[in-house]
C-alpha positions in Angstrom: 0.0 0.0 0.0 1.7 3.2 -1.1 1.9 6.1 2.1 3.4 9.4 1.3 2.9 10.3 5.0 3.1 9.0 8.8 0.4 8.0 10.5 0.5 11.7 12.3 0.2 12.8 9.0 3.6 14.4 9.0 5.2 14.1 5.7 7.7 10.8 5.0 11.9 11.9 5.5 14.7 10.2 4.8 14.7 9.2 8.7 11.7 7.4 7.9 12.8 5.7 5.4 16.0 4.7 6.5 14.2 3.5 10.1 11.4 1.2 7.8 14.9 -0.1 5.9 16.9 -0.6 8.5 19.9 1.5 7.0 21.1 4.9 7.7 20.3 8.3 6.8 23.6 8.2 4.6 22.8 4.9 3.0 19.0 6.2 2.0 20.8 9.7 0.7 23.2 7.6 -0.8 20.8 5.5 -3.1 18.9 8.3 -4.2 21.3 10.0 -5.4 23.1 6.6 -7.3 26.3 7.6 -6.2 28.8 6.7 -3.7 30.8 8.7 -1.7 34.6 8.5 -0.1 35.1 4.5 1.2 31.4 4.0 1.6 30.0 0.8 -0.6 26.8 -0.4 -0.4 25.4 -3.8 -1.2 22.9 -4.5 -3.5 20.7 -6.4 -1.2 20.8 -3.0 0.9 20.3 -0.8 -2.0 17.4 -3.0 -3.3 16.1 -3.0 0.3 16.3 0.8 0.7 14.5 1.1 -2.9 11.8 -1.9 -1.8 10.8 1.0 0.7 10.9 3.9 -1.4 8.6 1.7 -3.8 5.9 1.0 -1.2 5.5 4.1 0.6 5.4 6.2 -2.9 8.7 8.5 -1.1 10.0 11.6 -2.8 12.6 12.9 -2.1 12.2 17.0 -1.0 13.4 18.9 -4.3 14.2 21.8 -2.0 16.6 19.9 0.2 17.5 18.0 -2.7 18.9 21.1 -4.9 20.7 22.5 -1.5 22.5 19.4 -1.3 23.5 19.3 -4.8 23.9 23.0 -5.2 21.8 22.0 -8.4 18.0 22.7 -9.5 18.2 19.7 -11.9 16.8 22.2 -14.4 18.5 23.2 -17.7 17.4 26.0 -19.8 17.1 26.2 -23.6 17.4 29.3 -25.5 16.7 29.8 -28.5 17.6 32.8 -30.8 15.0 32.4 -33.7 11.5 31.3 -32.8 11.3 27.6 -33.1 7.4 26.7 -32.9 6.6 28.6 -36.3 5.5 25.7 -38.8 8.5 27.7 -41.0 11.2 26.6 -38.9 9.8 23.6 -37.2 11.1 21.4 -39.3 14.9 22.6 -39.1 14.9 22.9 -35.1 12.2 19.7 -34.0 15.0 17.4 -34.3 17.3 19.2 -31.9 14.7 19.6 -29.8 14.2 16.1 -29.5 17.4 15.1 -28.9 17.8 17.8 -26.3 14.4 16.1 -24.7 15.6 12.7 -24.7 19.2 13.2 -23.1 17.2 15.5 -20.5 14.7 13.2 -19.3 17.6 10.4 -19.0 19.5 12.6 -17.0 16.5 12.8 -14.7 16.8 16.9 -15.3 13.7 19.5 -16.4 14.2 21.7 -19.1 13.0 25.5 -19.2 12.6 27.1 -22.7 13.5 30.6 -22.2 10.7 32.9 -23.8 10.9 36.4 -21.9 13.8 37.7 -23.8 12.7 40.5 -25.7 13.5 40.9 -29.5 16.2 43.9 -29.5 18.1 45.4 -32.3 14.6 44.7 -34.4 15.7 41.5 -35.5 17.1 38.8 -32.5 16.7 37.9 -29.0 19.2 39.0 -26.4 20.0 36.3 -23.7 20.7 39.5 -21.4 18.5 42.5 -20.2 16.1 43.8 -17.0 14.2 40.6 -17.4 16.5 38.1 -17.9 16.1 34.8 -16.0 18.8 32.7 -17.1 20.6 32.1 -14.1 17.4 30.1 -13.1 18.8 27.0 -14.8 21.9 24.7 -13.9 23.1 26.0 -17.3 21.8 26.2 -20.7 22.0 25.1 -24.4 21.6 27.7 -26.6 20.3 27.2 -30.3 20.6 29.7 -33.3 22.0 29.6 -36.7 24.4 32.7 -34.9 24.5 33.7 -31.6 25.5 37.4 -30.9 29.1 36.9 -29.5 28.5 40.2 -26.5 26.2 36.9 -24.8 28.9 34.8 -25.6 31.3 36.6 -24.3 29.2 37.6 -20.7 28.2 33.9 -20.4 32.1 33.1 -20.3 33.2 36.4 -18.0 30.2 35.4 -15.7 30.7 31.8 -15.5 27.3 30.8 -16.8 27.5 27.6 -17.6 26.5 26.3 -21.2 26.7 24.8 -24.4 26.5 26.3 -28.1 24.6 23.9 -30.8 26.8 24.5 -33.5 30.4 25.6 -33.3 31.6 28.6 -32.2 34.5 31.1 -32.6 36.4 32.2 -29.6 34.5 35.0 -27.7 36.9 36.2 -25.3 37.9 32.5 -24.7 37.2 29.3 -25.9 33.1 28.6 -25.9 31.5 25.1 -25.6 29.9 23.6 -28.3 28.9 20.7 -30.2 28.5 21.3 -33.6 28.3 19.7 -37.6 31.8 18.7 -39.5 31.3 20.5 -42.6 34.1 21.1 -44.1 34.8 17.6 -44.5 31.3 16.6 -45.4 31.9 19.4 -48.4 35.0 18.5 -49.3 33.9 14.8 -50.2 31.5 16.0 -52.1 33.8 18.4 -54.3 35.5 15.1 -54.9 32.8 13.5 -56.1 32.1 15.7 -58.4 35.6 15.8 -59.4 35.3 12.1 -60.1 31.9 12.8 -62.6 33.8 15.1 -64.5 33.7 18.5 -63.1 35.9 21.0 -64.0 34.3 24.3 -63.5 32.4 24.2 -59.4 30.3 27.1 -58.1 29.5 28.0 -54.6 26.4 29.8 -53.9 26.4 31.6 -50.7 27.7 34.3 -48.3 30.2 32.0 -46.8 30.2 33.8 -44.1 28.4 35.2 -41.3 27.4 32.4 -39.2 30.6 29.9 -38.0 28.4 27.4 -40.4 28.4 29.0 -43.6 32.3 30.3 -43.2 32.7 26.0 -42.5 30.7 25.6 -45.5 32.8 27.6 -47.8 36.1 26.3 -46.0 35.2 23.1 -47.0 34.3 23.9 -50.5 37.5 26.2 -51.0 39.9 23.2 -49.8 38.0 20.9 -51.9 39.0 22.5 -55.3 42.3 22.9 -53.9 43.0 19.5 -53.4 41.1 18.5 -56.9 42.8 21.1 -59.3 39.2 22.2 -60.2 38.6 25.4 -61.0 35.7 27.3 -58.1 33.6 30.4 -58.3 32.0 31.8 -55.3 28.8 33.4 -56.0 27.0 35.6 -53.2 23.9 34.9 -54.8 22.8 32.9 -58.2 22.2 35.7 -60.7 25.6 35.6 -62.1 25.6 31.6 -61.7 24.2 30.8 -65.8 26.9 32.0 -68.0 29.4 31.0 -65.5 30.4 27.9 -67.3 30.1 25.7 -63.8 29.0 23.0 -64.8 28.1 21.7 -60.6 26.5 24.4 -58.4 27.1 24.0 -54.4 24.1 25.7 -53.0 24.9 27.1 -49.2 21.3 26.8 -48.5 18.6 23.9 -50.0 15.8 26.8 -50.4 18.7 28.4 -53.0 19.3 25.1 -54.5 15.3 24.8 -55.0 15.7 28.2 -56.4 18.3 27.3 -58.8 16.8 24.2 -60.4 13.8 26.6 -61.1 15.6 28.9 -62.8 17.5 26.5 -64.5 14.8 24.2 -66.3 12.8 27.9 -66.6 15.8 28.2 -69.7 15.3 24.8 -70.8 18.0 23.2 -68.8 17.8 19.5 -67.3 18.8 18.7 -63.5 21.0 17.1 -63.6 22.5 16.4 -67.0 22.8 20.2 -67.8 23.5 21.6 -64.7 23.9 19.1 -61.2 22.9 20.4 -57.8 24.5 19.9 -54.2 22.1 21.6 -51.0 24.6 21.7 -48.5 22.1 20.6 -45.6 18.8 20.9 -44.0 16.4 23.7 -44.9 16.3 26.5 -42.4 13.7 28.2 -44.4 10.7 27.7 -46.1 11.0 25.7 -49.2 8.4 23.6 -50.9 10.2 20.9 -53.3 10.4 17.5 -54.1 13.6 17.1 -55.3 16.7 14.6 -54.1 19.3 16.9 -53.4 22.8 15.0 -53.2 24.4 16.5 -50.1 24.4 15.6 -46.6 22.8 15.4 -43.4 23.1 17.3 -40.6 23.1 15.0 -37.7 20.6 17.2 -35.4 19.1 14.9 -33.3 22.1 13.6 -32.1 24.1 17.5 -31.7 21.0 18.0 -28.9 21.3 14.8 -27.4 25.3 15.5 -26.7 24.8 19.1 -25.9 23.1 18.2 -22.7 25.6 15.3 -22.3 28.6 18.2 -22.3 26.2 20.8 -20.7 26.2 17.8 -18.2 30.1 17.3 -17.6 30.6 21.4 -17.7 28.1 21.3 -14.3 29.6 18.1 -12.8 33.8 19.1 -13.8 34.0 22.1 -15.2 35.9 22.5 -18.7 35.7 23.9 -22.1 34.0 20.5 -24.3 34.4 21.3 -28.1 32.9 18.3 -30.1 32.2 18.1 -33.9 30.0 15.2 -35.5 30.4 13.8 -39.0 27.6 14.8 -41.4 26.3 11.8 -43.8 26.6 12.1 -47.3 23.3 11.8 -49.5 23.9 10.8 -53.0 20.9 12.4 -54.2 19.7 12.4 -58.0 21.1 16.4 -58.6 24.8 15.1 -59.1 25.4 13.0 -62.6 28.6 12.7 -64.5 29.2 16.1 -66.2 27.7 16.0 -70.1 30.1 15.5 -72.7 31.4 18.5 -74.8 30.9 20.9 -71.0 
């Protein structure tokens, strides 16, 4: 029969339970917490004893006492610099935010989305101002295609703990992240189009800006190095037809929907006229069909290990810098260049 309180009513302590067990007050703290501490061991017929209890009585343990003893509200915080409930971006962010879910309920931790900040500069959240409530949370992932590097920068000076999704240039010191390889993911796809044929390569994109699109570009830039191919950069597509590139490298997969538009709009065929590479997940709206060869961002698992580092930064301190391999997609956009190109 489950009991939350004694039979005066009073609610259930760790006393209690460790009197109904047997144990001590140690043992019972000890268990909860599934840790050990200096020379002390316990058995498992005591632990499963001490847990028999908690089972039957329906104990929890006081959160308040709990996060005293800890110096931990078992809370982390998530903020996010773009909205991330608008059916526009839902489908870029949902898969961090599951990831970030998952790792956060195994971990036995809460998770606050941040939502007060108010929009500043007309365009972006600030993580800082008179209504901030970050320091509510053990620490905090933050999520943003780029992250203004003054909260960066305050975060590290104040000893905020968190994580970045998606990597990060120094801001006043070296910031936490975990973030997509792209430059190698690029580069193997330079040299696959090398392989098809391609002589003449196009990027499409700022290449800049966010730590993302510079990697992008990196990765694009070493490419052609290493293949002898000859590469354009292009901020934008306008000057991409007439170009003579035969393979475009489109920064964003909305561009590279835009670009096989234009492209059978003057009678040219995707891919044997022109080929196609999106260089990840769309992060804005696009409507299109088509199998972009490219890669995958692995998003999912980028929010599952940024709670995993956000994790080790509250438990040992540190400065975790982690990169995950993107997997290629071969796609139906990339075909041997067409003889006489």
């Amino acid at each position: 029969m489950i009991r939350t309180v004694t039979a005066s009513g009073r609610r259930l302590t760790q006393q209690d339970i460790a009197r109904m067990a047997g144990v001590s007050q140690t043992t019972v703290s000890l268990v909860l917490n599934g840790r050990a501490e200096g020379e002390v061991r316990i058995s498992p017929e005591t632990r499963e004893r001490v847990l028999q209890v908690i089972r039957e009585t329906g104990y929890v343990a006081d959160p308040a006492a709990r996060r005293l003893a800890e110096r931990r509200n078992r809370i982390y915080g998530v903020f996010t610099y773009e909205a991330v409930f608008p059916a526009e971006s839902a489908d870029f962010y949902h898969p961090f935010l599951v990831g970030i879910e998952e790792c956060a309920e195994e971990a036995g931790c809460d998770l606050l989305l941040f939502t007060s900040a108010k929009v500043e500069r007309g365009e972006r959240r600030r993580i800082f101002s008179a209504e901030s409530r970050i320091r509510l949370a053990d620490g905090c992932v933050l999520l943003g295609r780029t992250i203004d590097r003054e909260d960066l920068s305050r975060l590290l000076s104040e000893g905020i703990p968190f994580v970045s999704v998606g990597r990060r240039d120094d801001a006043g010191g070296p910031v936490p992240f975990v973030g997509a390889d792209y430059p190698p993911a690029v580069r193997a796809l330079v040299e696959r189009a090398a392989a098809l044929g391609h002589r003449r390569m196009a990027y499409v994109g700022a290449g800049a800006g966010a730590e993302s699109y510079a990697d992008r570009l990196r990765g694009f830039t070493e490419g052609v190095a290493a293949t002898g191919v000859e590469g354009l950069q292009l901020a934008t597509a306008d000057r991409l037809f007439g170009s003579g590139a035969s393979v475009v490298f489109a920064e964003e997969l909305a561009d590279g929907a835009a670009i096989a538009e234009a492209a059978r709009s003057r009678g040219l065929d995707v891919p044997r006229d022109l080929s196609i590479v999106a260089l990840g997940a769309p992060t804005r709206p696009v409507s299109t069909d088509i199998d972009f060869a490219g890669f995958r961002i692995p998003r999912r698992e980028m929010g599952r290990r940024a709670v995993e580092l956000l994790t080790r930064v509250l438990e040992r301190g540190g400065t975790p810098q982690e990169l995950l391999a993107c997997e290629l997609v071969e796609g139906s956009t990339l075909a041997p260049v067409r003889e006489g190109r």
